[in-house]
C-alpha positions as CSV (number, residue, x, y, z in Angstrom):
1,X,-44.7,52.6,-41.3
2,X,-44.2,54.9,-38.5
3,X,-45.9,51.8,-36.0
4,X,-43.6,49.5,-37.4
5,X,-40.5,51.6,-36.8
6,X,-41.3,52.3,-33.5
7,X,-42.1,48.7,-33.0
8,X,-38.4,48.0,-34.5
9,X,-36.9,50.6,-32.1
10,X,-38.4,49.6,-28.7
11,X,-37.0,46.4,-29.9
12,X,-33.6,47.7,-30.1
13,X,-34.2,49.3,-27.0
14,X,-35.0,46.7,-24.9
15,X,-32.0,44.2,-26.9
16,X,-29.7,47.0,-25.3
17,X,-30.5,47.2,-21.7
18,X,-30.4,43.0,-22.0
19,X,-26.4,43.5,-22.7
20,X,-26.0,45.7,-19.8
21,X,-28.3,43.3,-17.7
22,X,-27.7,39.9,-18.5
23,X,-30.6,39.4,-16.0
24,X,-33.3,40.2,-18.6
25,X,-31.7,37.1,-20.8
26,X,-31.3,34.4,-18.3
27,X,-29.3,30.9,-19.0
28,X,-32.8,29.1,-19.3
29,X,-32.9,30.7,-22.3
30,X,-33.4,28.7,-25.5
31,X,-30.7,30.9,-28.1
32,X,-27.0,32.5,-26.9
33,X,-27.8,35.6,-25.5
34,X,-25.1,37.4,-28.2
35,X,-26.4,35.6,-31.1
36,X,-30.4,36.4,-30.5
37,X,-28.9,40.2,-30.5
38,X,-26.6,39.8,-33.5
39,X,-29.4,38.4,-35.0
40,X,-31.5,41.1,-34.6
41,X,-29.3,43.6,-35.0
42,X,-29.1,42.5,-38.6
43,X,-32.6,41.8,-39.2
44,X,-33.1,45.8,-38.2
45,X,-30.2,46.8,-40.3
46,X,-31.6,44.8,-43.3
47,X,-34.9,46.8,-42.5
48,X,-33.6,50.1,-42.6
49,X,-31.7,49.1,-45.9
50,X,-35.1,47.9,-47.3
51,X,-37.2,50.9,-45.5
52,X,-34.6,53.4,-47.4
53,X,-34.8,51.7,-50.9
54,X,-38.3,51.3,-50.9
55,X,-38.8,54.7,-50.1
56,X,-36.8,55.9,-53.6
57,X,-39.8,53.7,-55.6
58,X,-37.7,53.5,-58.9
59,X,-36.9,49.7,-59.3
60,X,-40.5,48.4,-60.6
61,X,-40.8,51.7,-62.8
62,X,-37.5,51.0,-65.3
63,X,-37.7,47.5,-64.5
64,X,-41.6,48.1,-66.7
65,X,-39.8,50.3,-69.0
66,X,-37.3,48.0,-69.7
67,X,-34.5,50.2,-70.4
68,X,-30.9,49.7,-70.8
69,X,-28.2,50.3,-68.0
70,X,-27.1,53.6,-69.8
71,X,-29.9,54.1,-71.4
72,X,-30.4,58.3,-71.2
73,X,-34.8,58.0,-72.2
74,X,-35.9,62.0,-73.7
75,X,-39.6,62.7,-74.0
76,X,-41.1,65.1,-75.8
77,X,-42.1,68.9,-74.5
78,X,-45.9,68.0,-74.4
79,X,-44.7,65.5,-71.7
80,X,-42.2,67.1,-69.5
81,X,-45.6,70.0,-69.6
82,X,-48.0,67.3,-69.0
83,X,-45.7,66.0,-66.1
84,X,-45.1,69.5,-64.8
85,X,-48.5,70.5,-64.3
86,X,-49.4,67.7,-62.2
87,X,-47.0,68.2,-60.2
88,X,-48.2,71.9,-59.9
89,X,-52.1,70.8,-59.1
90,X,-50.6,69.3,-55.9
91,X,-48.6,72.2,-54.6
92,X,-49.0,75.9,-54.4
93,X,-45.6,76.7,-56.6
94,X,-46.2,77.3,-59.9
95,X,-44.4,74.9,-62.0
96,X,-44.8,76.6,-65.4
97,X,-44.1,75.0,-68.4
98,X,-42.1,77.7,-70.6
99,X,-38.8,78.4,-72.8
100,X,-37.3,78.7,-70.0
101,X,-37.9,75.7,-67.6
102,X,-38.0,73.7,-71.0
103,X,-34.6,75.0,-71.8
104,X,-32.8,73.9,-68.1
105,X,-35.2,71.1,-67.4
106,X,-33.7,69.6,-70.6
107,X,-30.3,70.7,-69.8
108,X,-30.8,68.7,-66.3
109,X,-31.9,65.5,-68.2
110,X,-28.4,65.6,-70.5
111,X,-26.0,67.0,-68.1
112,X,-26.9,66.8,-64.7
113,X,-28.2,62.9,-64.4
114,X,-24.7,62.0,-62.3
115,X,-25.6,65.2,-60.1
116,X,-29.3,64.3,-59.6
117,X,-27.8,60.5,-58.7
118,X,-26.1,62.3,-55.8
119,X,-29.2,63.8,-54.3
120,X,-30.9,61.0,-54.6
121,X,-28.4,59.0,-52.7
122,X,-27.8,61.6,-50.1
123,X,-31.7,62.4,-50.1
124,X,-32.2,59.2,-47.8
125,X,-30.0,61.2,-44.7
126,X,-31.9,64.6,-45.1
127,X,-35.2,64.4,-46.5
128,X,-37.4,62.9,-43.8
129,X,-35.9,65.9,-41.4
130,X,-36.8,68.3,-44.0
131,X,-40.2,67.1,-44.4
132,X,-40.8,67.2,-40.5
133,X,-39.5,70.4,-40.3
134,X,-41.3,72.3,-43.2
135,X,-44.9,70.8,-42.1
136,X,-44.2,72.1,-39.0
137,X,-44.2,75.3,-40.2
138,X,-47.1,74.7,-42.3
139,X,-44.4,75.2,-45.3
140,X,-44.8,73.1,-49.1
141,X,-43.0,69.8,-48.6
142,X,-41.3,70.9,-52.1
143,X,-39.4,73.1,-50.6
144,X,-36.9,70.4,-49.7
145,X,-35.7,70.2,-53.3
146,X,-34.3,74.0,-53.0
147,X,-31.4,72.3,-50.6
148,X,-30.8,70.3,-53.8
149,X,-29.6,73.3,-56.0
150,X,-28.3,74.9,-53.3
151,X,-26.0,72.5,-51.5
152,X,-26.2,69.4,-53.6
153,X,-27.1,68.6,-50.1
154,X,-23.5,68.5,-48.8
155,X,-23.7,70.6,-45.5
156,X,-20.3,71.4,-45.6
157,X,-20.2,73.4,-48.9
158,X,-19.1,76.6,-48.8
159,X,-20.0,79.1,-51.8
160,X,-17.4,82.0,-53.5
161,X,-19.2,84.7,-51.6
162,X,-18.9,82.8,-48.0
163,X,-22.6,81.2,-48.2
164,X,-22.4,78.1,-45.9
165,X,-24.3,74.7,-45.0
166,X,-27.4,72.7,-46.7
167,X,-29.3,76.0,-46.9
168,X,-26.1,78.1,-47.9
169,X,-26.6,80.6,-45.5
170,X,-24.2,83.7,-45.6
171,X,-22.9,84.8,-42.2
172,X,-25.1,87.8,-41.4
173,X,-28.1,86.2,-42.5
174,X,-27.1,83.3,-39.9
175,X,-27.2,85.2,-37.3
176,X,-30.1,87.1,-37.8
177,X,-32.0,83.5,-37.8
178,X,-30.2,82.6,-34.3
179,X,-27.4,80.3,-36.6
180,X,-23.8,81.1,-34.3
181,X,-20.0,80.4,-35.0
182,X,-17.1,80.4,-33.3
183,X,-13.9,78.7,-32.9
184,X,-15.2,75.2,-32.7
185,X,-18.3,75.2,-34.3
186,X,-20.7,77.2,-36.9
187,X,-24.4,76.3,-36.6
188,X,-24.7,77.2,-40.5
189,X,-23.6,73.6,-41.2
190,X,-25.2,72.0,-38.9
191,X,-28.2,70.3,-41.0
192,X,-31.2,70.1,-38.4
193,X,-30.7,73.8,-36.8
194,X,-29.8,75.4,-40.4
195,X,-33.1,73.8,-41.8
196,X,-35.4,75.4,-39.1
197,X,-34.0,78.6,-39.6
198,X,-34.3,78.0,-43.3
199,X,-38.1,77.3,-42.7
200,X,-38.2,80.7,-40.7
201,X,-36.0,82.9,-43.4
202,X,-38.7,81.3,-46.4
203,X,-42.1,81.6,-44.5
204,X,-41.2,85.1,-44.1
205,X,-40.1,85.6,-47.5
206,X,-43.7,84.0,-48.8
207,X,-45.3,86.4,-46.4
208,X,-44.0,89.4,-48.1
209,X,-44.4,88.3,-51.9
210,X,-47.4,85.9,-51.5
211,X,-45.9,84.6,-54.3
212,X,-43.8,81.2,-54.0
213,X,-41.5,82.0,-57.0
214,X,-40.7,85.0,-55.8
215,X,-39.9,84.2,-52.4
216,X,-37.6,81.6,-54.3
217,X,-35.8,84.5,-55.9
218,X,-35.6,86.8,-53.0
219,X,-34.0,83.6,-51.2
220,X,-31.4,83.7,-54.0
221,X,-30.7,87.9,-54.4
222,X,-32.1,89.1,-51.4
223,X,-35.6,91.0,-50.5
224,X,-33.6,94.7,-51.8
225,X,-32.7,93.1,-55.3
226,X,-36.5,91.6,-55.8
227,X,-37.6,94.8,-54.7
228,X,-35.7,96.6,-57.4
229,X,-36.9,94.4,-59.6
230,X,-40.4,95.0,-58.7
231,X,-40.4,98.4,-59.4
232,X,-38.7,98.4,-62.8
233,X,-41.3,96.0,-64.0
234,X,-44.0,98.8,-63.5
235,X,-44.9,96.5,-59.6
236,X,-46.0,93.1,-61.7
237,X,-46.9,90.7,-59.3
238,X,-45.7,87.3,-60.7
239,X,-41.8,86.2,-60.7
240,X,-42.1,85.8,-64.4
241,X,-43.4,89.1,-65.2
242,X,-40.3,90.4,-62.4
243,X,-37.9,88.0,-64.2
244,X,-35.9,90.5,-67.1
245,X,-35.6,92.8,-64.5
246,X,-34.0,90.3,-62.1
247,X,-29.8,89.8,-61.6
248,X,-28.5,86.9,-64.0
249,X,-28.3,84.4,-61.4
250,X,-31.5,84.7,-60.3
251,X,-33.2,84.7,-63.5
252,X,-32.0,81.3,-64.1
253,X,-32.8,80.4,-60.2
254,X,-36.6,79.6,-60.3
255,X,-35.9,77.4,-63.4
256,X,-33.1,75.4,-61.9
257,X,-35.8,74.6,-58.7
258,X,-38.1,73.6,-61.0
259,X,-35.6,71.1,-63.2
260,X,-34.5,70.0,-59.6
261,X,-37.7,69.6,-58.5
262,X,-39.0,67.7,-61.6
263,X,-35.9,65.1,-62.4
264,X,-35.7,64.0,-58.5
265,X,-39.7,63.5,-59.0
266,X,-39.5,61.8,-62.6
267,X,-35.9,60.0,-62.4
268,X,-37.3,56.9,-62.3
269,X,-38.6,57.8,-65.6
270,X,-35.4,58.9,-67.1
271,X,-33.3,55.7,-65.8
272,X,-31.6,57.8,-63.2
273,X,-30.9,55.2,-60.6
274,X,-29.8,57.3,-57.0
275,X,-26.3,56.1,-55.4
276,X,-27.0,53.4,-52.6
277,X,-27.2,55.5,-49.3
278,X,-24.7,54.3,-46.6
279,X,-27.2,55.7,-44.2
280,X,-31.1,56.7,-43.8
281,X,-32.3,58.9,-41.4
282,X,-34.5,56.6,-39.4
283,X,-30.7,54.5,-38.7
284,X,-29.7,57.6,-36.6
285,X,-29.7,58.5,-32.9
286,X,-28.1,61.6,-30.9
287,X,-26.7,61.6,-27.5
288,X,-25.3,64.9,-25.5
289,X,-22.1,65.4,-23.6
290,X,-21.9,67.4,-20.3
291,X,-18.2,68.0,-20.8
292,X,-15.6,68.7,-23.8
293,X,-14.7,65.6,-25.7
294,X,-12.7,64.9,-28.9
295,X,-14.1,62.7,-31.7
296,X,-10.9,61.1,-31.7
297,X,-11.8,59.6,-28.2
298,X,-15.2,58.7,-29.4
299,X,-13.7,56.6,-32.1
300,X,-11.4,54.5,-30.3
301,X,-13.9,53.8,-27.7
302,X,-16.6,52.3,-30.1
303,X,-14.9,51.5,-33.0
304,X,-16.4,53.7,-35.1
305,X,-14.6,54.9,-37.9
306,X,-13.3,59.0,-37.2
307,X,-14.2,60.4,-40.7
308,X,-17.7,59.2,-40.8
309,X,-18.7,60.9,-37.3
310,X,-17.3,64.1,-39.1
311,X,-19.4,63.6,-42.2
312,X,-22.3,63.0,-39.7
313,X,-21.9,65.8,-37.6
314,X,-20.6,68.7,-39.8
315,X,-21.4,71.7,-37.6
316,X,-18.1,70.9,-35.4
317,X,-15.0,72.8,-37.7
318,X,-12.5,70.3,-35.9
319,X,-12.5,67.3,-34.5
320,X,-13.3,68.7,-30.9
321,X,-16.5,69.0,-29.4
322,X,-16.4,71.6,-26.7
323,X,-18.6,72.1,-23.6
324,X,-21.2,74.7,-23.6
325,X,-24.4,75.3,-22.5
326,X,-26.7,73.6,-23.9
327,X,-24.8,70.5,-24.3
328,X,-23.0,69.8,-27.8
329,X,-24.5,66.6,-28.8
330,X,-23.2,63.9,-31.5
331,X,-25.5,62.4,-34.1
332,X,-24.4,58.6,-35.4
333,X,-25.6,55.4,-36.3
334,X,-27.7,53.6,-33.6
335,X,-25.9,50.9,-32.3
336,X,-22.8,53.9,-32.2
337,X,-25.1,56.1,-29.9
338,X,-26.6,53.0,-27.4
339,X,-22.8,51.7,-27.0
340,X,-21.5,55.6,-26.2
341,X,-25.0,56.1,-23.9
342,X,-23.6,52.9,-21.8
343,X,-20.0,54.0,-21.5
344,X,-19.7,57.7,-20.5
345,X,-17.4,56.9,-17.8
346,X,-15.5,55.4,-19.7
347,X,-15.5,57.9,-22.4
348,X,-14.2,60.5,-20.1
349,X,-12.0,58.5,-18.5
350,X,-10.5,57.5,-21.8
351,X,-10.5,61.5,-22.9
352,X,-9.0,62.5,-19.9
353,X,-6.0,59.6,-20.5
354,X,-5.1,60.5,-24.1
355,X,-5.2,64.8,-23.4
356,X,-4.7,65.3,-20.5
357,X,-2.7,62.8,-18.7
358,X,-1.9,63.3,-14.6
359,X,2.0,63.3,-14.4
360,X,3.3,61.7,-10.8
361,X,6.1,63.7,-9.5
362,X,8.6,61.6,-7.0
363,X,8.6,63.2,-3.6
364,X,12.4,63.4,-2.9
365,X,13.6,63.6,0.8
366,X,14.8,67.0,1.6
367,X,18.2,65.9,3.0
368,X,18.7,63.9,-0.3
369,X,17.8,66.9,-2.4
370,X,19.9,69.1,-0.5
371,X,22.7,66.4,-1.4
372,X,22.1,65.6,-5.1
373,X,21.6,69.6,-5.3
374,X,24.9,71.1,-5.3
375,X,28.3,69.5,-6.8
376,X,31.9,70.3,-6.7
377,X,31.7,73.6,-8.2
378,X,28.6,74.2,-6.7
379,X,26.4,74.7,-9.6
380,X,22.8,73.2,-9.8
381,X,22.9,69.2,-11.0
382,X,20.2,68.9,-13.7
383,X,19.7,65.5,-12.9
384,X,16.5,65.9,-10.8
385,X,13.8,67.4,-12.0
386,X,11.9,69.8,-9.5
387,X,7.8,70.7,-9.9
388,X,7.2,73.6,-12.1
389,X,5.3,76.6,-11.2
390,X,1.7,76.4,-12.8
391,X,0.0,79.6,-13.8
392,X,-2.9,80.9,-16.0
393,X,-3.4,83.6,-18.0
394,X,-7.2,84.7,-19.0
395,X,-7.7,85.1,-23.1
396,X,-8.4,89.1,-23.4
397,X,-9.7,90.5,-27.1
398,X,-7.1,91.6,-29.5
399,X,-4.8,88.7,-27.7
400,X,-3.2,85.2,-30.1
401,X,-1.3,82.7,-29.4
402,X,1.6,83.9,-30.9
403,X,1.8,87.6,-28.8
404,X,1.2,85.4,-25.8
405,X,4.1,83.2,-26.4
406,X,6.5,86.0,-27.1
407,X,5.1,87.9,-23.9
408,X,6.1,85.0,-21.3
409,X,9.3,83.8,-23.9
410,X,7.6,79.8,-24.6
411,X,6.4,78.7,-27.8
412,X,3.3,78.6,-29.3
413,X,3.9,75.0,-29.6
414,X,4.2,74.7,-25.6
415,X,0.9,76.7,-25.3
416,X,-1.0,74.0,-27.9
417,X,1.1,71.3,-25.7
418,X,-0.2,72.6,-22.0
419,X,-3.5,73.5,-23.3
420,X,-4.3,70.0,-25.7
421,X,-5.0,72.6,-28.0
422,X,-5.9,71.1,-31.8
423,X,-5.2,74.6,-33.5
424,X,-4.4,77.9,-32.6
425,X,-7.7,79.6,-32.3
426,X,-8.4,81.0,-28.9
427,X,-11.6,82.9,-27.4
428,X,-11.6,85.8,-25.2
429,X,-12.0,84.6,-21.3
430,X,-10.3,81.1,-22.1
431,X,-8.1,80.5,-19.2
432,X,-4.5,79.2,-21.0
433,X,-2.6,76.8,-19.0
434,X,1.1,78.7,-18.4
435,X,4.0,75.9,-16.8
436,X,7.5,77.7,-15.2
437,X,7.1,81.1,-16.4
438,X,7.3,84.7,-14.8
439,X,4.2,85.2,-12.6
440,X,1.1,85.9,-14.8
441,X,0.0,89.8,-14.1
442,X,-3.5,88.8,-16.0
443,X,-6.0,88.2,-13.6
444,X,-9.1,86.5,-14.4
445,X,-12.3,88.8,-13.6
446,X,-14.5,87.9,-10.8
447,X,-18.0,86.3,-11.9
448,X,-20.8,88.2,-11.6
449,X,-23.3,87.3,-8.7
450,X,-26.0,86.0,-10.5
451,X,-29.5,86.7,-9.4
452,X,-31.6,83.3,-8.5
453,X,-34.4,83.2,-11.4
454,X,-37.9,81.9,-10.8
455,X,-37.9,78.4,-12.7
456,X,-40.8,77.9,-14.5
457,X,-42.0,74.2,-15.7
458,X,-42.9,73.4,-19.2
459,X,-43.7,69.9,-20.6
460,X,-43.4,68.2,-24.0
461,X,-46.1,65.8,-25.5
462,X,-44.3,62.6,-26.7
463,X,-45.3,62.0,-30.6
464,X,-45.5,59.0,-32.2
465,X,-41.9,57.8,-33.3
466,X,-40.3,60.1,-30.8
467,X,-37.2,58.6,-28.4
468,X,-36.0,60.1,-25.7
469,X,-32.5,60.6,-27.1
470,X,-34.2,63.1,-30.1
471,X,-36.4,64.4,-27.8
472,X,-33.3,65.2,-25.4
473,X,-31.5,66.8,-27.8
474,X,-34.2,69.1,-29.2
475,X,-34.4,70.4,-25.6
476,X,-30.9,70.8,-25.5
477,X,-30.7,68.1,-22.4
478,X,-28.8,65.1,-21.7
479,X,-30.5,61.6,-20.7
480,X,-29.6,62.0,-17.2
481,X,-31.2,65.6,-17.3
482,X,-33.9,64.1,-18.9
483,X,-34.3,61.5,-16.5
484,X,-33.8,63.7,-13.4
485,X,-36.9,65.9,-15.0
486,X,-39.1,62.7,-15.2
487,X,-38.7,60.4,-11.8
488,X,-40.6,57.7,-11.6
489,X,-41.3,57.7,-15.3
490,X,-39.9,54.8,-17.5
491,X,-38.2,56.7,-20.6
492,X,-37.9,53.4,-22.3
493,X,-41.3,53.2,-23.6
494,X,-42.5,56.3,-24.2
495,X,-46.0,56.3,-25.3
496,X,-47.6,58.7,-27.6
497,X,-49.4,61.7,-26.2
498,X,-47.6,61.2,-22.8
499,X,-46.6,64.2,-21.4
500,X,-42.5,64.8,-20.2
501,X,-41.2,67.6,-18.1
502,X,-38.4,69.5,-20.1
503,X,-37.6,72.2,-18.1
């Protein structure tokens, strides 16, 4: 599978560098130029489509049971046990087969089928990053099923105590696992950083309790709680023996992983058919932007439809994408990210035309200004208007918009207006664009001198399905950066086990 993807994606490749060079398809060629790509184009989009169902295997097992289209199957407990500790011989968590997992796991079957539908569906954008992820940290591949009943895998979720993303990660804990906020984004949503640091938070959990369940629980109520519960249970060493002595939530935690677990497993079984998925992770593609943009701009340019670059990028809280270091990057469908890769200029240019548009000021004779200047009663005629004084004023902590208005008597609707500001959040050392006020009295500090640091070199082995778009954006580069790293080398066919300077 992996061959025939990246067969399908050098393809794709190679279709869009023939746009941009018409060159590569001469006229002596046999089909239009356009159509041979449109055609492809839709053979690799019918591919993906087929690559994504085919992957959910659920159509040949009803289509044997023959069930009805709301048919709602129940087995009895000697099967779901029977089914449950299979699936415990081939993994080191402890399905157990109990009251309690009978009780929820039967719960799920009646109650929960349009829920479990959902995952399924939304499965197809998350799972394959999951799996890559918890394999390279040598982590249980079932461990992608806790996002299920913690997030209903919907990044943007946000819990009653201020839990947040896929992996519902509360604020502190974010930042303790490198996961940062601040005006414009919060990394906690953000589904491929959240999901290594989720990987890091649960391999050390397991390394404390040696005990999969238990890590499960301390993921839920935190290490202190498990701890408590530890000793009250006269230190047992299993979660069920821990269990009574466990908070509420928690006690029914490890069963609701286990009835997630088992249902999006078996729901082929119980004629729980997943909702089509508008997208599968192998459709998708990043690229990185060296300056701010807004996905407004992004939209307009290629025609791709605003709220579904949201949905696909969910660590952004607006629709602005700022410039840091790294580079911000944007993740989309394919053919989105090659058209955006072949227009930056463009892009900017386009950015730069909708925000921040260059006003052109008439240059008016002095002798005629001195003329239209004064009339009869020699007050100033307001019929010419005269360049305004420009200023800035540096963002210092404690400062809003609102004090900042009433300190230089504008509005904070001018501020938003000079700045192309989308809502009123401001950081401290942001330089705020200030037109025909009083002279600002703020200065902005000097930079520190910074000391030239040693580079060192480091180098990345190409794996097999790797582009250099993903591999870009892992290293927090752009494809020129990449490029500029790698002269001489072709980063249109990468091959595996070749070797690429990222640093």
């Amino acid at each position: 599978m992996k061959t025939i993807l990246l067969l399908f994606f050098t393809l794709n490749l190679f279709l869009f560098k023939a746009q941009k060079k018409p060159h590569l398809i001469t006229s002596s060629d046999s089909l239009d130029k356009d159509a041979f790509v449109n055609t492809i184009q839709q053979s690799l989009n019918l591919f993906y489509a087929d690559y994504a169902k085919n992957n959910l295997q659920y159509d040949s097992i009803i289509k044997i049971l023959n069930y009805e289209l709301k048919e709602t199957p129940t087995f009895s407990d000697e099967v779901y046990c029977e089914r449950l500790e299979k699936m415990s011989s081939m993994t080191p968590f402890h399905m157990d087969c109990n009251a309690a997992t009978l009780s929820t796991l039967k719960f799920f079957v009646d109650k929960r089928r349009g829920f479990i539908q959902i995952a399924l569906g939304r499965s197809a954008l998350y799972f394959d990053m999951f799996k890559e992820k918890l394999v390279e940290y040598g982590l249980p591949i079932e461990l992608r099923f806790l996002s299920v009943i913690e997030s209903g895998l919907r990044p943007q979720v946000k819990s009653k105590a201020g839990a947040l993303g896929l992996w519902q990660f509360m604020y502190k804990t974010g930042l303790y696992f490198g996961l940062e906020e601040n005006s414009y984004i919060d990394e906690r949503m953000d589904p491929d950083k959240a999901t290594d640091a989720a990987c890091r938070y649960l391999k050390q959990l397991y390394g404390i309790y040696g005990d999969w369940n238990l890590a499960l629980a301390s993921y839920n109520a935190g290490p202190g709680n498990v701890n408590k519960a530890i000793k009250r249970s006269g230190n047992k060493k299993t979660y069920w023996e821990v269990r009574p002595f466990l908070p509420t939530e928690t006690q029914g935690y490890v069963p609701n992983f286990i009835a997630a677990a088992y249902l999006m497993t078996y729901h082929a079984e119980h004629n729980i058919i997943p909702i089509e998925a508008k997208l599968h992770n192998a459709q998708l593609d990043t690229i990185c932007f060296n300056k701010a943009i807004h996905m407004n701009t992004i939209s307009k340019l290629v025609s791709w439809d605003l709220e579904e670059i949201k949905v696909l990028n969910p660590i952004y809280k607006t629709t602005y994408v700022p410039k840091t270091s790294p580079p911000q990057c944007i993740t989309g469908p394919m053919e989105k990210i090659y058209s955006l890769a072949g227009l930056e200029d463009s892009l900017f240019s386009l950015e730069t035309s909708i925000y921040n548009p260059v006003k052109v000021i008439p240059v008016v004779p002095k002798p005629v200004l001195d003329t239209l200047k004064l009339n009869e009663s020699n007050k100033v005629i307001d019929t010419l208007k005269i360049p305004e004084k420009i200023d800035y004023y540096t963002v210092s902590a404690g400062d809003n918009l609102k004090n900042i208005a009433l300190k230089y008597n504008v509005t904070v609707e001018q501020l938003m207006e000079w700045n192309s500001l989308q809502t009123t959040n401001i950081y401290v050392g942001q330089k705020l664009k200030l037109i025909g006020v009083k002279t600002v009295v703020n200065k902005t500090p000097e930079k520190p001198v910074k000391t030239p640091e040693k580079s060192t070199k480091k180098y990345y082995e190409v794996k097999s399905g790797d582009s250099a778009t993903r591999i870009a954006k892992k290293y927090h580069l752009t494809l020129d950066q990449l490029e500029k790293l790698n002269k001489g080398v072709s980063l249109k066919r990468l091959k595996t086990g070749q070797k690429l300077r990222i640093k």
